[in-house]
C-alpha beads as a LAMMPS data file, in Angstrom:
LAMMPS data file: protein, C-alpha beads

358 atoms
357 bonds

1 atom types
1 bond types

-500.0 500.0 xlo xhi
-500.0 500.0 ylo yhi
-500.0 500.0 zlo zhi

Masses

1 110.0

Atoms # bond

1 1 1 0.000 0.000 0.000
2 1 1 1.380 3.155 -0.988
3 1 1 2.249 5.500 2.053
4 1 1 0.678 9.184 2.434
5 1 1 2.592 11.866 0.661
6 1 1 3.461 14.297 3.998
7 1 1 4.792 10.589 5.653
8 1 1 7.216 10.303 2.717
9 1 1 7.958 13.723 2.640
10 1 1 9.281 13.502 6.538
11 1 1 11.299 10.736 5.580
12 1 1 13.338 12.872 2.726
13 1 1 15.989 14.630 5.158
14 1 1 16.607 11.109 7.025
15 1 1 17.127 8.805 3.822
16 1 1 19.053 11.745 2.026
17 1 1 21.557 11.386 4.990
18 1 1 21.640 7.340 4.911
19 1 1 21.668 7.637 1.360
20 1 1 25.384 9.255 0.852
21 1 1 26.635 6.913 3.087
22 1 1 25.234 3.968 1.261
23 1 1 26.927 5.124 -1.875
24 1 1 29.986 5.074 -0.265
25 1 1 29.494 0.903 1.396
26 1 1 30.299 -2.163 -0.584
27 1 1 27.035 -3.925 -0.129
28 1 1 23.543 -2.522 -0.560
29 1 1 20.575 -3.445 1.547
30 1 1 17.757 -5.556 0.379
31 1 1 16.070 -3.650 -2.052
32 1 1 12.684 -2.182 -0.631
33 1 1 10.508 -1.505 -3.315
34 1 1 7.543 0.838 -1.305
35 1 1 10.874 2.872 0.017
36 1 1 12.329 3.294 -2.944
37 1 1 8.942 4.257 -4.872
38 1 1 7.875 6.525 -1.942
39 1 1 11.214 8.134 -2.031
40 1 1 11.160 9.091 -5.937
41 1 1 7.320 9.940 -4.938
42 1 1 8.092 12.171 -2.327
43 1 1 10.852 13.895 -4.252
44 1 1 8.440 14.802 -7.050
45 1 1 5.494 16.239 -4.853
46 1 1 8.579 18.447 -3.207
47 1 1 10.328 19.538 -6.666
48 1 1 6.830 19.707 -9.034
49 1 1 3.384 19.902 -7.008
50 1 1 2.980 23.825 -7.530
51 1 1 4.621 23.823 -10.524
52 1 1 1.619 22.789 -12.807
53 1 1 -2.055 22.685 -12.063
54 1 1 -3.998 20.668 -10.154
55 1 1 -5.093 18.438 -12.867
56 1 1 -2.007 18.178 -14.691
57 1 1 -0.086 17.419 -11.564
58 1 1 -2.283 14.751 -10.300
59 1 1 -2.175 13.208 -14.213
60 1 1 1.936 13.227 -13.857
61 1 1 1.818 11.401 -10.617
62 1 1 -0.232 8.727 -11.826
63 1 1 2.182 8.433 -14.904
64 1 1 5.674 8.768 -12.502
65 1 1 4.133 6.095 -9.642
66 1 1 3.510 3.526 -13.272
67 1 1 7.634 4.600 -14.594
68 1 1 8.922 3.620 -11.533
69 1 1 7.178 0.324 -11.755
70 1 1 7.750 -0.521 -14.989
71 1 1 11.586 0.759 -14.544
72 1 1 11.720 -2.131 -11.668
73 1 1 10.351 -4.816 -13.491
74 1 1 12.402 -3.985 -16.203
75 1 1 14.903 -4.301 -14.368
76 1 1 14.093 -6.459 -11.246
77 1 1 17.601 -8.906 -11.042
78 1 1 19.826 -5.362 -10.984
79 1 1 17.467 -3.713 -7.977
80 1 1 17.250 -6.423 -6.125
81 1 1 21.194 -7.912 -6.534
82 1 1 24.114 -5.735 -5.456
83 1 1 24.721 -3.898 -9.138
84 1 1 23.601 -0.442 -9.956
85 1 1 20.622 -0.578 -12.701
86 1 1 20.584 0.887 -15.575
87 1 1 17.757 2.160 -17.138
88 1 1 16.663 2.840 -20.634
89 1 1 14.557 5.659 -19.477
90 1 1 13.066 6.068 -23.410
91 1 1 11.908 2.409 -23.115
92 1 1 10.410 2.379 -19.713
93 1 1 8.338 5.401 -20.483
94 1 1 7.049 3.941 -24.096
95 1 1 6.412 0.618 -22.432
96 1 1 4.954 2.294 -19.809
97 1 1 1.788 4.126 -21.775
98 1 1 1.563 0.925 -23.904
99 1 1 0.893 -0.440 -20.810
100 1 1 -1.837 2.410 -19.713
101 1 1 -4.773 1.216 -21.366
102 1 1 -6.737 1.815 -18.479
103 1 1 -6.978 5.346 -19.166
104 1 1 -9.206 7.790 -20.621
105 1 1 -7.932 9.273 -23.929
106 1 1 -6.836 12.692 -22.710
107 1 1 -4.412 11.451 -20.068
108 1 1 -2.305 11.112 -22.816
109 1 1 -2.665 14.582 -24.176
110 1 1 -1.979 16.341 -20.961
111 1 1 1.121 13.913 -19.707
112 1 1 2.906 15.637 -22.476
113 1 1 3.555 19.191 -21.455
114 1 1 5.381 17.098 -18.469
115 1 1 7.461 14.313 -20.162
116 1 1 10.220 16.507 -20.375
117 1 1 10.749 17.721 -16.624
118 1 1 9.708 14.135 -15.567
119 1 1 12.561 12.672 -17.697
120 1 1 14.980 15.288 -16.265
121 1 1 13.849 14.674 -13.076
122 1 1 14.131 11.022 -12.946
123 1 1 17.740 11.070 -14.407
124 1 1 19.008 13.856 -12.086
125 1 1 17.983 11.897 -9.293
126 1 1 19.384 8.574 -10.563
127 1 1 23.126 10.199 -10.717
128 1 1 22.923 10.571 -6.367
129 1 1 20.849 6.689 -6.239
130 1 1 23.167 4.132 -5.292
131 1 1 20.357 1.423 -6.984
132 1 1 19.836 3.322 -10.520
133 1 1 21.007 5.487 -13.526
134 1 1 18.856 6.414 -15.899
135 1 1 20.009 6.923 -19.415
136 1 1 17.644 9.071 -21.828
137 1 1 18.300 10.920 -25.027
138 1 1 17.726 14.363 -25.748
139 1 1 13.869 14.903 -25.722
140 1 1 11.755 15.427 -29.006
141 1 1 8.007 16.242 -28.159
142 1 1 7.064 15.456 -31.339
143 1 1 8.357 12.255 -31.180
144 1 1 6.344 11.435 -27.819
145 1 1 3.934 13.066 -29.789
146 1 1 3.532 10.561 -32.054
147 1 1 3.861 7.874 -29.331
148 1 1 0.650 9.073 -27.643
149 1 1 -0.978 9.759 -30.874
150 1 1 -0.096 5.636 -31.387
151 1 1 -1.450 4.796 -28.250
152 1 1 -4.123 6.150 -28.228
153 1 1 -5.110 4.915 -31.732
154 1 1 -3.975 1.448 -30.104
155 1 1 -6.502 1.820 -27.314
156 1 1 -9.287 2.617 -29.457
157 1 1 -9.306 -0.795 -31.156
158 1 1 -7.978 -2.529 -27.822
159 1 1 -11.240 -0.908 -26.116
160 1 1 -13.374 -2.438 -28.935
161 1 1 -12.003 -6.391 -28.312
162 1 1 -9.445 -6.272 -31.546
163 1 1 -6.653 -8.179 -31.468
164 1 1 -3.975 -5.062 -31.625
165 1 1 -0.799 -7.719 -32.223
166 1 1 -2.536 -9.622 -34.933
167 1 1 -3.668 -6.003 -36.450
168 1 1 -0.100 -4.512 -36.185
169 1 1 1.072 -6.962 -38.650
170 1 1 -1.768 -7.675 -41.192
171 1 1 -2.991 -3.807 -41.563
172 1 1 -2.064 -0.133 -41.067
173 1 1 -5.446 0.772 -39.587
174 1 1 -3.561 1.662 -35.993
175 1 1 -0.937 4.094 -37.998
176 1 1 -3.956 5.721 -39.814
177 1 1 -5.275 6.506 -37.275
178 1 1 -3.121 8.166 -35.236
179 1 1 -2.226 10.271 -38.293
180 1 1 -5.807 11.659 -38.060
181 1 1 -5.116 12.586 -34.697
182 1 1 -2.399 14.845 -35.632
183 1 1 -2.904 18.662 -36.563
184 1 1 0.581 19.687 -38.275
185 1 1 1.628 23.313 -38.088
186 1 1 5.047 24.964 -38.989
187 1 1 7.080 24.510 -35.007
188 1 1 4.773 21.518 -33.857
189 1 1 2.626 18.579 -34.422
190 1 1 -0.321 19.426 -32.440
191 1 1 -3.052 16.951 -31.514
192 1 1 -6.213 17.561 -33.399
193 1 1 -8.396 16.773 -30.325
194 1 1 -11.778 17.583 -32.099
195 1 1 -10.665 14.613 -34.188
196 1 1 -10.134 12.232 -31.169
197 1 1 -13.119 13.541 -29.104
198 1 1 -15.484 12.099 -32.088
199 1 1 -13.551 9.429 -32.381
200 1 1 -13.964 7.971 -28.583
201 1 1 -17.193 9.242 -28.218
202 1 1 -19.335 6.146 -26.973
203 1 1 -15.487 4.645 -25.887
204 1 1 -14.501 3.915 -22.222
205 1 1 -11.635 2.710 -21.223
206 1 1 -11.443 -1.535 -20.017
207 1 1 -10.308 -1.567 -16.189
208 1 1 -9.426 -5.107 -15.400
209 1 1 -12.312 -7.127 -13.491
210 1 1 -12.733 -8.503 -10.046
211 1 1 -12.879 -12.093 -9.825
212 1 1 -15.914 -11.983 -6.850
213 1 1 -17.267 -9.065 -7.481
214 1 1 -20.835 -9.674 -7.931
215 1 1 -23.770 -9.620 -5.214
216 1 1 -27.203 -9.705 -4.873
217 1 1 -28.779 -6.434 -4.250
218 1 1 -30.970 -6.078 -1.390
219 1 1 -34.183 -6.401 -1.664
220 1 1 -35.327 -5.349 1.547
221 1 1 -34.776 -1.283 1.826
222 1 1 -32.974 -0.341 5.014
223 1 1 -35.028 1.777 7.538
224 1 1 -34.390 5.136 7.384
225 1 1 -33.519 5.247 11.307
226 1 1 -31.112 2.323 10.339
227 1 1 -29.574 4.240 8.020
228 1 1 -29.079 7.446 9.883
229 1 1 -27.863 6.149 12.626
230 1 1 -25.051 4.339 9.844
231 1 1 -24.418 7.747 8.589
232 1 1 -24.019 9.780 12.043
233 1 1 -21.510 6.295 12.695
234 1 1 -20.039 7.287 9.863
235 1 1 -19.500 10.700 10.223
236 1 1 -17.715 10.126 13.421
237 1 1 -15.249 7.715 12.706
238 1 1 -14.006 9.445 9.685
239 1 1 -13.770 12.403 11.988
240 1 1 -11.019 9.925 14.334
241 1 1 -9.695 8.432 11.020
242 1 1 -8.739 11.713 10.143
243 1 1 -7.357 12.917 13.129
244 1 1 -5.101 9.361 14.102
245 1 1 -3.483 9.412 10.415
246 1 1 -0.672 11.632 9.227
247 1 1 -1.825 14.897 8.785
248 1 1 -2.891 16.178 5.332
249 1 1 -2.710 12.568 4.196
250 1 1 -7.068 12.143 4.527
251 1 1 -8.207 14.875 2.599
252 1 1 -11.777 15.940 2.744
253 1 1 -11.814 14.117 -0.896
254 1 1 -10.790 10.573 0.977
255 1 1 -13.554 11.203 3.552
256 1 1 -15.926 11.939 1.078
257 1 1 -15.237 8.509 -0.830
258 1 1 -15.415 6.532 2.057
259 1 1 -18.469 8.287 3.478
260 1 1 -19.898 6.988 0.120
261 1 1 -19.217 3.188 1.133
262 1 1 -20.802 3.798 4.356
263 1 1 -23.921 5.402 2.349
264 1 1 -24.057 3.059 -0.554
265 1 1 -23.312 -0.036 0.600
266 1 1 -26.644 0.752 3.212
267 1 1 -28.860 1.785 0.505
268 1 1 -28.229 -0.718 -2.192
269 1 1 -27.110 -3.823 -0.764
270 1 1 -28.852 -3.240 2.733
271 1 1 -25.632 -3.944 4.636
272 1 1 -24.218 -2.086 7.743
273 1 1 -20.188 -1.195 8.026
274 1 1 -20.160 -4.070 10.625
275 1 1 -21.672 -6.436 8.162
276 1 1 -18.988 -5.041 5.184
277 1 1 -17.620 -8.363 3.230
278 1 1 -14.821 -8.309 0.353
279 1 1 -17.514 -9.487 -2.205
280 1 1 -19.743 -6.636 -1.497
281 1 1 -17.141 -4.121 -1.010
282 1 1 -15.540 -4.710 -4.575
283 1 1 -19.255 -4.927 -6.355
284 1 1 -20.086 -1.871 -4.710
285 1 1 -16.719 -0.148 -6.290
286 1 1 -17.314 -1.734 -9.270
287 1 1 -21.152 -0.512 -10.055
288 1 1 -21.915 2.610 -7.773
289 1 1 -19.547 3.766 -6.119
290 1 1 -19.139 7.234 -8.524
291 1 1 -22.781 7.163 -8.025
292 1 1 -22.404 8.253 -4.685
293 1 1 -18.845 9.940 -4.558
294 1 1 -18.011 12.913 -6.686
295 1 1 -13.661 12.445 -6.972
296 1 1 -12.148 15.855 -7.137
297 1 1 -8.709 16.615 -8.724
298 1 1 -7.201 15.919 -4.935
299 1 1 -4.977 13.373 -3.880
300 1 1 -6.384 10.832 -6.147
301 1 1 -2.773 8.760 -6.995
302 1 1 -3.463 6.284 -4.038
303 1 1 -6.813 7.333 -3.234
304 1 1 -7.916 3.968 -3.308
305 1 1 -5.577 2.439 -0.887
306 1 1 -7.679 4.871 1.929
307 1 1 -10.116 2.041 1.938
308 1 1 -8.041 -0.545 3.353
309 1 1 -6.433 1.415 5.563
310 1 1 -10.306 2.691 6.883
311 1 1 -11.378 -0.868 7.405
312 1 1 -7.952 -1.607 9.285
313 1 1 -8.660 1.780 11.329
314 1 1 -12.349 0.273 11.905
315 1 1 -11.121 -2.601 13.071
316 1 1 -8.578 -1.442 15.586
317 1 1 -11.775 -0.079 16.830
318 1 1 -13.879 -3.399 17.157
319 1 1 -16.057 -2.174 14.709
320 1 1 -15.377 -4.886 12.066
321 1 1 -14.335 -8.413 11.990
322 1 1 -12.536 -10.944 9.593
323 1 1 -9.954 -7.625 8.503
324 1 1 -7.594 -10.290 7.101
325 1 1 -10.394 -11.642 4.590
326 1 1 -10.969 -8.325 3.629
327 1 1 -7.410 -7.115 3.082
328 1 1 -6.329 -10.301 1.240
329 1 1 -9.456 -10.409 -1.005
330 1 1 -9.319 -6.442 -2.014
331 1 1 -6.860 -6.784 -4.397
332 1 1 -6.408 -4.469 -7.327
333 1 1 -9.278 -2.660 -5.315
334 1 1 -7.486 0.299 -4.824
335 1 1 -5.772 0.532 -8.006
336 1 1 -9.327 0.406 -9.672
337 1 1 -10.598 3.518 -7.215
338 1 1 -7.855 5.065 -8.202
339 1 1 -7.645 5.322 -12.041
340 1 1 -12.163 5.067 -12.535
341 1 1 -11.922 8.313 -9.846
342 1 1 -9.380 9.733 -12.562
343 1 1 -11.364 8.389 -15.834
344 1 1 -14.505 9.807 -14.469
345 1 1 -12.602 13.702 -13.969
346 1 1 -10.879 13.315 -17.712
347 1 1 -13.898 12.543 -18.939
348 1 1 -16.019 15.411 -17.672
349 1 1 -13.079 18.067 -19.367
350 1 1 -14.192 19.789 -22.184
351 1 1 -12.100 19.731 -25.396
352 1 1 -11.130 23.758 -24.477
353 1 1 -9.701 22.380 -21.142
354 1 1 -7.928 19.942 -22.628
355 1 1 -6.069 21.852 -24.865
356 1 1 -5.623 24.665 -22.307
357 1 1 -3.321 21.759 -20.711
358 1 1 -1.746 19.723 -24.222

Bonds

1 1 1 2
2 1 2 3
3 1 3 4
4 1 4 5
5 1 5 6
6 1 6 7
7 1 7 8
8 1 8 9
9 1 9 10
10 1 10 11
11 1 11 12
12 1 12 13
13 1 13 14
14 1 14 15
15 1 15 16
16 1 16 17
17 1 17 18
18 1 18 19
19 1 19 20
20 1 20 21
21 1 21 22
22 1 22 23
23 1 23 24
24 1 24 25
25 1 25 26
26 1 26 27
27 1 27 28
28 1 28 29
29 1 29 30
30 1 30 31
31 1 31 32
32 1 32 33
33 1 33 34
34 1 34 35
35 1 35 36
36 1 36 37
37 1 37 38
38 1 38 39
39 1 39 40
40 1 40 41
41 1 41 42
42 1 42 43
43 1 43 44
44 1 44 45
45 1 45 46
46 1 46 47
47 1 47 48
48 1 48 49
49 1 49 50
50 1 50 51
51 1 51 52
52 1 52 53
53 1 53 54
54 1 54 55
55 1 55 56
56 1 56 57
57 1 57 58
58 1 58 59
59 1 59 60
60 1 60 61
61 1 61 62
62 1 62 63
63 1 63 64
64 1 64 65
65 1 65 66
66 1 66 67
67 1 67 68
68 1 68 69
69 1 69 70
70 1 70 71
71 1 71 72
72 1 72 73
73 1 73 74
74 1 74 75
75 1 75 76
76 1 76 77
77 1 77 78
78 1 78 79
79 1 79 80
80 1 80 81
81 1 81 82
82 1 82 83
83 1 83 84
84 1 84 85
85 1 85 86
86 1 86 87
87 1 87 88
88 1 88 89
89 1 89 90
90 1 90 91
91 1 91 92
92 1 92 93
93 1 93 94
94 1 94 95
95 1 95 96
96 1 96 97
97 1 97 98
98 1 98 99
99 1 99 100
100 1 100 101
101 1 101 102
102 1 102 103
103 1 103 104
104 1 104 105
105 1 105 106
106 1 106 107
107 1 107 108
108 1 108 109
109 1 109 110
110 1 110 111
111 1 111 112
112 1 112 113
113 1 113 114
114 1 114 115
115 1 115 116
116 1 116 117
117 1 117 118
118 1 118 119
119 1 119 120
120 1 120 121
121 1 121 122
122 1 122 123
123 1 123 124
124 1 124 125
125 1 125 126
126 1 126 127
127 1 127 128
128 1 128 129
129 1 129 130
130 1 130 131
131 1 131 132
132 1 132 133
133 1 133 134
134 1 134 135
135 1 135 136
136 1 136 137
137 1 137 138
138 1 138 139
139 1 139 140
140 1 140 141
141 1 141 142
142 1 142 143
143 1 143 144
144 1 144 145
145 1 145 146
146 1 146 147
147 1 147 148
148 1 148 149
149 1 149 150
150 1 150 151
151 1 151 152
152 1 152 153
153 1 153 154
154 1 154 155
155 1 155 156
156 1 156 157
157 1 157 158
158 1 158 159
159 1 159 160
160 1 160 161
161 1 161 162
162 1 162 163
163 1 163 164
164 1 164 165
165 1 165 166
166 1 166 167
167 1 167 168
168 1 168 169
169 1 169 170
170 1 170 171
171 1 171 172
172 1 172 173
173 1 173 174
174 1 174 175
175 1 175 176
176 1 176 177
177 1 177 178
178 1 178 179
179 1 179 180
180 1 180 181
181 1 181 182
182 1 182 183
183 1 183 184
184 1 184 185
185 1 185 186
186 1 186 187
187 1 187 188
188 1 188 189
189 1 189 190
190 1 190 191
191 1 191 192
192 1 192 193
193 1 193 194
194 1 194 195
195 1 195 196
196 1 196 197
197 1 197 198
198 1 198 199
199 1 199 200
200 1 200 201
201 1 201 202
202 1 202 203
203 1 203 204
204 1 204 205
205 1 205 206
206 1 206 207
207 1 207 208
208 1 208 209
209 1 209 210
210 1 210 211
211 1 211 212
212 1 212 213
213 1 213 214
214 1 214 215
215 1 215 216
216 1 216 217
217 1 217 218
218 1 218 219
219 1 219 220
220 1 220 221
221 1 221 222
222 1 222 223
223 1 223 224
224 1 224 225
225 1 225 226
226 1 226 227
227 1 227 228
228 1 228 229
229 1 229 230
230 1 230 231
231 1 231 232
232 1 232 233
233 1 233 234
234 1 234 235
235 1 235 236
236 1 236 237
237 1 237 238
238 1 238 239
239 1 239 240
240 1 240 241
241 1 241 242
242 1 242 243
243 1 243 244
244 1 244 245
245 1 245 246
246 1 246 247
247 1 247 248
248 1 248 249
249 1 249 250
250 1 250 251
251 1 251 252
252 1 252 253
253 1 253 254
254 1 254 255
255 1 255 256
256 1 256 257
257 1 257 258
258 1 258 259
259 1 259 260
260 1 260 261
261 1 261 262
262 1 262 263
263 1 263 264
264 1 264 265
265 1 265 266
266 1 266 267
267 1 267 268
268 1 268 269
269 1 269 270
270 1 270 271
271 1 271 272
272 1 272 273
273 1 273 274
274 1 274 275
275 1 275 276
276 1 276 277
277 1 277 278
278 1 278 279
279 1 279 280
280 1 280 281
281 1 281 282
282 1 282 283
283 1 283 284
284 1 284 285
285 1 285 286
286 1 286 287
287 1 287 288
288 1 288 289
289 1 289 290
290 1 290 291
291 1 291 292
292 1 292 293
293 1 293 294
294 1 294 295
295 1 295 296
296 1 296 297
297 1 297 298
298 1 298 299
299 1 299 300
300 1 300 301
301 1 301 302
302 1 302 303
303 1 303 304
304 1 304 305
305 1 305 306
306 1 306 307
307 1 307 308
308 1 308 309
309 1 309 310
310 1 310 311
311 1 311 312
312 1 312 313
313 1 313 314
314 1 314 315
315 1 315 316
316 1 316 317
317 1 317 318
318 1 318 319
319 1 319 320
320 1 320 321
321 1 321 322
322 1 322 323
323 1 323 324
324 1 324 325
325 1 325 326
326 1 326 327
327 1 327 328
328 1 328 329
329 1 329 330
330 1 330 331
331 1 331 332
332 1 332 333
333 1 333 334
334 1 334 335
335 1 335 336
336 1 336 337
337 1 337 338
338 1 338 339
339 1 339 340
340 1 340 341
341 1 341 342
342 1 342 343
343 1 343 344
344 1 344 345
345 1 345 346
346 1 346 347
347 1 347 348
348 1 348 349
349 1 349 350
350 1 350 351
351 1 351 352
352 1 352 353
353 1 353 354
354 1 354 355
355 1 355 356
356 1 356 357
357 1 357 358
C-alpha cells in the first residue's frame, strides 16, 4: 500500500543522509521496493506539485508512480542484486503508456507538457541513487507526440475487443489513425483533439475485473432510522480516522469517498459497516460507487488504498471483523478507485480544457 505523501515527505531529510553513506558501502541493503517508490514519490510532490495545475499534476503522478514500476520490473535482477541498474529511461516510459490502457484518452494529451521535466527529473535523481542510472536521449516532443498519438489509436481498437498484435502486422489501420489525430503546423505537431473527441465518443476505457465481485442487491430497503444512525456512525469515525493518520494525508476528498461506502453499501445492498464483506465491497466499487462519490482533482494517486487502511482503522476499533479476509481479497481494489476516480474527472473536461493543458 502506498504511504501518504506528507509521511514520505518527513522521511526525505533522514534517507538523504543514509543515502550518501550507502553510496559510499560495498554492499547494498535488500532492495525495498515501497521505500524506494515513496522516495522518488516524495521527491516529485517536493520539486513539481505547484509547478503545474492541479489536474495536470495529479495526471503526472499517476504516470511517474507507473515509470517507476515498470523501470523495476524492467529491471528487477539489478534492484534487487548488489549492481547499480541501468535504465533505458526512453523504453520504460514507451512501455509504460503501452501499458496504460486503463486510461481515458486525454491522459495522454496532458502527460505531455510534463514528459520533459519528468525525464529530467528522474535522471538527475538517478546520478545521487546508489540502486539506478537512468540513461535518456535528448527529448523530441514530437516524437512522444507521435507515441501518444499511437497509443491512443492502439486503445481505441484494444477498447473495442481487436486483437492489436494480430492487427499490427496484417494492416495499417492503428498508424492511420493516429495520423488523423495529428494537426501539423510549422514549429509543432499538435493533436487535433476535435478529431479524437469524435472518435472515442461512446469509448470507455477496459479496467481489469474482479474475480468476486458480484452480489445480490438487497431487496429489503434499510429503515431510514437504520440508516441514519449508519451515517451519524459514519460521520464520526471518519472524523477519528482523520485525526489518528498523518496529517494532510485524509483529505476531505478521501472522507468523502469513504463516506460513500458507508452510504451506498446501506442503501443498495442493505448492509451495515459491521456487516462489510470483500464481495460486497468490490461490487459496490465496481457498479456505484461514482454514483455516490463525486472524486475531485485531490490526492487521487493512491486514493484507493484509503479504503483498506479505513477498514484496518475500523477494526482497531472493534467495529469490524474478519480484517484479514478483507485485506487479502481487495486486491487491485485500490488501483481500480484510483484510475475510474481519474477516468470519471478526464472525462467530464471539455475539449477547451484539454487543450488549455496539451
Amino acid at each position: 500500500m502506498k504511504q501518504g505523501k506528507s509521511a514520505q515527505i518527513k522521511k526525505i531529510k533522514h534517507i538523504n543522509q543514509k543515502q550518501h553513506k550507502k553510496q559510499h558501502e560495498e554492499k547494498l541493503p535488500p532492495f525495498n521496493y515501497d521505500e524506494f517508490a515513496g522516495f522518488l514519490r516524495a521527491r516529485y510532490y517536493l520539486t513539481h506539485h505547484d509547478k503545474y495545475s492541479r489536474e495536470t499534476f495529479e495526471v503526472a503522478s499517476f504516470f511517474l508512480d507507473d515509470v517507476i514500476a515498470m523501470m523495476v520490473n524492467q529491471n528487477f535482477s539489478a534492484f534487487t542484486s548488489n549492481e547499480r541498474a541501468t535504465v533505458n529511461l526512453s523504453e520504460v516510459m514507451q512501455a509504460t503508456l503501452v501499458n496504460s490502457d486503463d486510461k481515458d484518452w486525454r491522459y495522454f494529451v496532458m502527460l505531455v507538457p510534463v514528459l520533459y521535466d519528468m525525464q529530467k527529473f528522474i535522471v538527475k535523481e538517478s546520478s545521487v541513487n546508489p540502486r539506478f542510472v537512468a540513461q535518456a536521449p535528448k527529448f523530441d516532443i514530437n516524437f512522444w507526440r507521435m507515441i501518444m498519438r499511437t497509443v491512443m489509436a492502439i486503445n481505441f481498437f484494444k477498447w473495442q475487443g481487436k486483437d492489436v498484435a494480430e492487427m499490427m502486422k496484417t494492416s495499417q489501420a492503428i498508424d492511420t489513425l493516429q495520423f488523423k489525430f495529428l494537426s501539423e503546423n510549422e514549429a509543432d505537431d499538435d493533436f487535433n483533439l476535435a478529431v479524437i473527441h469524435e472518435t472515442f465518443k461512446g469509448l470507455s476505457p477496459v479496467l481489469r475485473s474482479f474475480k468476486n465481485a458480484e452480489v445480490e442487491e438487497s431487496t429489503i430497503s434499510i429503515t431510514d432510522s437504520v440508516l441514519e444512525t449508519e451515517l451519524a456512525y459514519a460521520k464520526i469515525k471518519l472524523g477519528q480516522f482523520k485525526l489518528a493518520s498523518v496529517k494532510d494525508v485524509v483529505s476531505d476528498n478521501v472522507t468523502a469517498m469513504l463516506y460513500a461506502f458507508h452510504e451506498g453499501m446501506a442503501k443498495e445492498y442493505g448492509l451495515t459497516h459491521d456487516s462489510w464483506s470483500a464481495e460486497a465491497l468490490k461490487a459496490f466499487t465496481v457498479h456505484h460507487l461514482l454514483d455516490y462519490w463525486r472524486p475531485e482533482w485531490q490526492d487521487l494517486d493512491g486514493i484507493g488504498g484509503e479504503l483498506k487502511s479505513y477498514l484496518t482503522f475500523l477494526s482497531s476499533k472493534q467495529a469490524i471483523t474478519g480484517l484479514k479476509d478483507k485485506i487479502d481479497n481487495l486486491d487491485y481494489v485500490d488501483r481500480y478507485i484510483d484510475v475510474s476516480a481519474l477516468n470519471y474527472l478526464l472525462a467530464d473536461m471539455s475539449i477547451d480544457d484539454t487543450a488549455t493543458r496539451a
